[in-house]
C-alpha positions as CSV (number, residue, x, y, z in Angstrom):
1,X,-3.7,-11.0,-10.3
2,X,-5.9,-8.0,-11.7
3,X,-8.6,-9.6,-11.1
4,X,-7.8,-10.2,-7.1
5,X,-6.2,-6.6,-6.5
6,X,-9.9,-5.1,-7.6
7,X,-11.7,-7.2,-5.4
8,X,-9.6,-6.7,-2.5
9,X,-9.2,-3.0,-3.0
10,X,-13.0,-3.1,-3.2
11,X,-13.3,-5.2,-0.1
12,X,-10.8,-2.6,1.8
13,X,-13.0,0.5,0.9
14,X,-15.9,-0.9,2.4
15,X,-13.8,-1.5,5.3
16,X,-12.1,1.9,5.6
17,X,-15.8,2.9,4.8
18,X,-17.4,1.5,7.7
19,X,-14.6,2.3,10.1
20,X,-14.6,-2.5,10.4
21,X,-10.7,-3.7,11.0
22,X,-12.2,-7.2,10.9
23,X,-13.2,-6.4,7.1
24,X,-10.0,-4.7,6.3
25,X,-8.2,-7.7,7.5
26,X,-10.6,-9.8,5.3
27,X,-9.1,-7.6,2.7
28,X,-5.4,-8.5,2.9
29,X,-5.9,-11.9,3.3
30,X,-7.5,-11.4,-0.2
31,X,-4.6,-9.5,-2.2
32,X,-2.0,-11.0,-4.3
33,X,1.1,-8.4,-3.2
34,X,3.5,-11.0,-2.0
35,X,4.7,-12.6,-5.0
36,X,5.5,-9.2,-6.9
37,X,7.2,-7.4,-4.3
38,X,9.7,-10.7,-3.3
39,X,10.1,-10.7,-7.4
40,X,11.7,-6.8,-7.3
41,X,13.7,-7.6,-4.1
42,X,15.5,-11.1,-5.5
43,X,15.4,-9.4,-8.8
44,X,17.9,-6.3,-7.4
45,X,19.8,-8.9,-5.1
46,X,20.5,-11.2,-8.2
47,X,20.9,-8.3,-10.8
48,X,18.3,-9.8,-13.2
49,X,16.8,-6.9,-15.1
50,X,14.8,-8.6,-16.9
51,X,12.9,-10.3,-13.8
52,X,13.4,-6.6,-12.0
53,X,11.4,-4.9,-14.7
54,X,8.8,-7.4,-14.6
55,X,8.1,-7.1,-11.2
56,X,7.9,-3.4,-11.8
57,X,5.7,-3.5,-13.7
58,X,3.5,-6.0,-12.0
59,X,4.1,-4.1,-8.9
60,X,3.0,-0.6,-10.0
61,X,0.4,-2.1,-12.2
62,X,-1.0,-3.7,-9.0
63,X,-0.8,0.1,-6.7
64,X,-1.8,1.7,-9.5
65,X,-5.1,-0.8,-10.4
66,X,-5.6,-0.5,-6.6
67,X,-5.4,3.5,-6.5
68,X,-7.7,4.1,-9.0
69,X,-10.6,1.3,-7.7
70,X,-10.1,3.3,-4.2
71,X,-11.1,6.6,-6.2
72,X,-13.5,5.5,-7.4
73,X,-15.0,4.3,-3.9
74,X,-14.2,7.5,-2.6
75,X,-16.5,8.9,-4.8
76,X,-19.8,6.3,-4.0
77,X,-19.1,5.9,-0.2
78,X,-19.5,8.2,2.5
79,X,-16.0,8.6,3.6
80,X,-15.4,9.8,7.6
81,X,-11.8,11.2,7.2
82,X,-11.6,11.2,10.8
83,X,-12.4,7.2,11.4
84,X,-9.8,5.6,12.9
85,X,-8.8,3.0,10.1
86,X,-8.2,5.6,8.0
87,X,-6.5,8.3,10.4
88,X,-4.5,5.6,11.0
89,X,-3.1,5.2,7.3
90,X,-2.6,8.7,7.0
91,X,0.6,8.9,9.2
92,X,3.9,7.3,9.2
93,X,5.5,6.4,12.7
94,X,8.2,4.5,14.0
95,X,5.8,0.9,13.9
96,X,4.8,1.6,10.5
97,X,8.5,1.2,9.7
98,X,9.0,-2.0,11.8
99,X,5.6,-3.9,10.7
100,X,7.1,-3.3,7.0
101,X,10.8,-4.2,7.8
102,X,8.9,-7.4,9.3
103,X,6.7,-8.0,6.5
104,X,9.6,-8.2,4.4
105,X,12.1,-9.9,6.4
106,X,8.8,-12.5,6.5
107,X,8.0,-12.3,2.9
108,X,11.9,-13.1,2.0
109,X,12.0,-16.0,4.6
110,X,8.7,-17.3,3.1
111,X,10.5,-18.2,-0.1
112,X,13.8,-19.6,1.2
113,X,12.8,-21.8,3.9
114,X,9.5,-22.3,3.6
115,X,7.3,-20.8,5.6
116,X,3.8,-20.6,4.1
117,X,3.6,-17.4,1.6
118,X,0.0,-17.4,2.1
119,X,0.1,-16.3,5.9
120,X,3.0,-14.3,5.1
121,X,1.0,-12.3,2.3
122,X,-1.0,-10.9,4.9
123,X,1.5,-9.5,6.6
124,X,3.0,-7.5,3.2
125,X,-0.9,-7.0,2.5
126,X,-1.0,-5.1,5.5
127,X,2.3,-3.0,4.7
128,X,0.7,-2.2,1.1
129,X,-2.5,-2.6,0.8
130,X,-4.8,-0.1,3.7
131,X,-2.2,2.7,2.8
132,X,-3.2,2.4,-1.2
133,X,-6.9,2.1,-0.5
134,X,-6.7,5.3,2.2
135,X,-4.9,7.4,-0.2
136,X,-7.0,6.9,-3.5
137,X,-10.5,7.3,-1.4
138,X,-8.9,10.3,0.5
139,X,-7.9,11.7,-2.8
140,X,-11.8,10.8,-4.7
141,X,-13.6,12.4,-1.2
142,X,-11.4,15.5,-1.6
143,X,-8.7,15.1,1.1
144,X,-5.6,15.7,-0.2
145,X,-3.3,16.5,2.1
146,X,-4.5,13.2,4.3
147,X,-4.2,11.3,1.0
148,X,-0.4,13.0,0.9
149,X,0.0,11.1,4.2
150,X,-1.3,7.7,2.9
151,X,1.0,8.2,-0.1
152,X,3.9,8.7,2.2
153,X,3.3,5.6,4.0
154,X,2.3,3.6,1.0
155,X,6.0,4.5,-0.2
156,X,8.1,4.4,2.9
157,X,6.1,0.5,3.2
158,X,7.3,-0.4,-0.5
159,X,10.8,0.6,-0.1
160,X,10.8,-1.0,3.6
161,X,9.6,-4.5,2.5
162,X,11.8,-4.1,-0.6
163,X,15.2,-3.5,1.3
164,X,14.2,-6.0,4.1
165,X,13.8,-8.9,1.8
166,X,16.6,-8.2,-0.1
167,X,19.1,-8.2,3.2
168,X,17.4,-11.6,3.7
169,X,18.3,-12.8,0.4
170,X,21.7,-11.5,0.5
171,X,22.0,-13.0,4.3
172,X,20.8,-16.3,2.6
173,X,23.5,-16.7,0.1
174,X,21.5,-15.9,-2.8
175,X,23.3,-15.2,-5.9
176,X,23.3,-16.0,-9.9
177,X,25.1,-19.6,-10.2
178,X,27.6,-19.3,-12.6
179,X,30.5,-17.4,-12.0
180,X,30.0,-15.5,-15.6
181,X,26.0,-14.2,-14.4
182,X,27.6,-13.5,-10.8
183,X,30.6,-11.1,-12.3
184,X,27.7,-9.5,-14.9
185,X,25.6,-8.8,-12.0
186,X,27.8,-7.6,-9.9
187,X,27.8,-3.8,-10.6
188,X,24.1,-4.1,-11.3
189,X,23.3,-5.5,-7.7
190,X,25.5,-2.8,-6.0
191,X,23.9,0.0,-7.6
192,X,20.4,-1.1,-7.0
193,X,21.2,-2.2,-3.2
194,X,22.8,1.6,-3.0
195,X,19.6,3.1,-4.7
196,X,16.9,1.6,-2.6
197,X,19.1,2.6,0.7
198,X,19.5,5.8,-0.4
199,X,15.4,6.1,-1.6
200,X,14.3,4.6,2.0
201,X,16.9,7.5,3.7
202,X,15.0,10.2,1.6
203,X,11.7,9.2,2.7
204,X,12.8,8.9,6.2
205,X,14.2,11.8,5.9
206,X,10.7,13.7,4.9
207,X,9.0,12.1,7.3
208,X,11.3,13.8,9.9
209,X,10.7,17.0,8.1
210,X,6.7,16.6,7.6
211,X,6.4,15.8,11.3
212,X,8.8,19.0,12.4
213,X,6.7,20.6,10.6
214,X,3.3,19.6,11.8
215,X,4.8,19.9,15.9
C-alpha cells in the first residue's frame, strides 16, 4: 500500500509538473485509496472502532506518505503555480463537491453490488489524490497560501467521499448481525454519522467564507 501511494504520488508530481492530465490520470489509476476510505465509512456506519481506527490510520498514513513525497517534488521540480492542473487543485467549487459525493456514492456501491473497485478507485483517486500531491509541492516550492487551497479541497474531498459512502451503506441495510453488536453500536454510529455531518458543514462553511473573502 506504501509502496503504491509513493509511486503514484511520484507519478502525479511529474504530472502536475509538466502541466500532462493524461499522466495525472495515469496516476490515480495507480493509487490504492479506495479500500481505506470505504473501511472508515462502513467502519462509522457499523460502529466498529476497532476497524474505524484502522482505517484511520491507514488513511492518514496514506495522505500523509503522499504529502510528504509531494514536498519533496516540490523541491526537485520546477513547479508553474499558475499551470492549470494545479490552479485547478487549488480551489474548491460546487463540482469539486459533486465529483467527491460521486466518488463515494461509487466507491460504497462498488463493495455492495459489485461493480468493479478497480474502475471505481479512480474515481476516489481523483477526489484524493491531485489535491494531496498540489498541496505538498505548493507547500516545498513556497506557495502557501495556494497549498491552503489544496488543503481545503483535499479535506472537503475526504469528508465528501466519507459521508457519501456511508448514506450508501446505511441506504443498503448494512448493520452489525446480532442484535447484541447492533444495540452496542448504536450510540457509536449516531455520533460518528452526526460528527462527519457536522465536519463537512464546517468546511462548507469556510469555503463560503474563503471565497467572500477573495470576491
Amino acid at each position: 500500500f506504501l509502496a503504491m501511494v509513493i509511486l503514484s504520488t511520484i507519478v502525479a508530481a511529474v504530472g502536475l509538473a509538466r502541466n500532462s492530465a493524461a499522466i495525472v490520470i495515469g496516476a490515480m489509476v495507480m493509487a490504492p485509496l479506495l479500500g481505506p476510505s470505504m473501511a472508515l465509512s462502513l467502519a462509522t456506519t457499523l460502529g466498529d472502532a476497532k476497524l474505524a481506527a484502522q482505517a484511520l490510520r491507514t488513511t492518514f498514513a496514506g495522505i500523509l506518505l503522499a504529502a510528504l513525497v509531494a514536498l519533496a517534488c516540490g523541491f526537485v521540480l520546477n513547479i508553474d503555480p499558475e499551470s492549470t492542473e494545479i490552479v485547478s487543485r487549488t480551489y474548491v467549487g460546487p463540482t469539486d463537491l459533486v465529483v467527491a459525493l460521486a466518488a463515494g456514492i461509487a466507491g460504497a456501491l462498488a463493495f455492495t453490488t459489485g461493480v468493479p473497485a478497480s474502475l471505481v478507485g479512480v474515481m476516489v483517486a481523483v477526489a484524493l489524490l491531485p489535491p494531496t500531491a498540489s498541496m505538498g509541492m505548493l507547500l516545498g516550492a513556497g506557495h502557501p497560501e495556494l497549498a491552503s487551497g489544496a488543503m481545503l479541497l483535499l479535506a472537503v474531498n475526504v469528508v465528501s467521499v466519507i459521508v457519501a459512502a456511508r448514506l450508501v451503506f446505511t441506504a443498503k441495510g448494512l448493520k452489525p448481525r446480532t442484535w447484541y453488536e447492533r444495540s452496542k453500536a448504536r450510540q457509536s454510529t449516531l455520533v460518528a454519522g452526526v460528527f462527519w455531518a457536522v465536519l463537512l458543514a464546517i468546511l462548507l462553511i469556510i469555503v463560503y467564507v474563503r471565497h467572500r473573502v477573495v470576491m
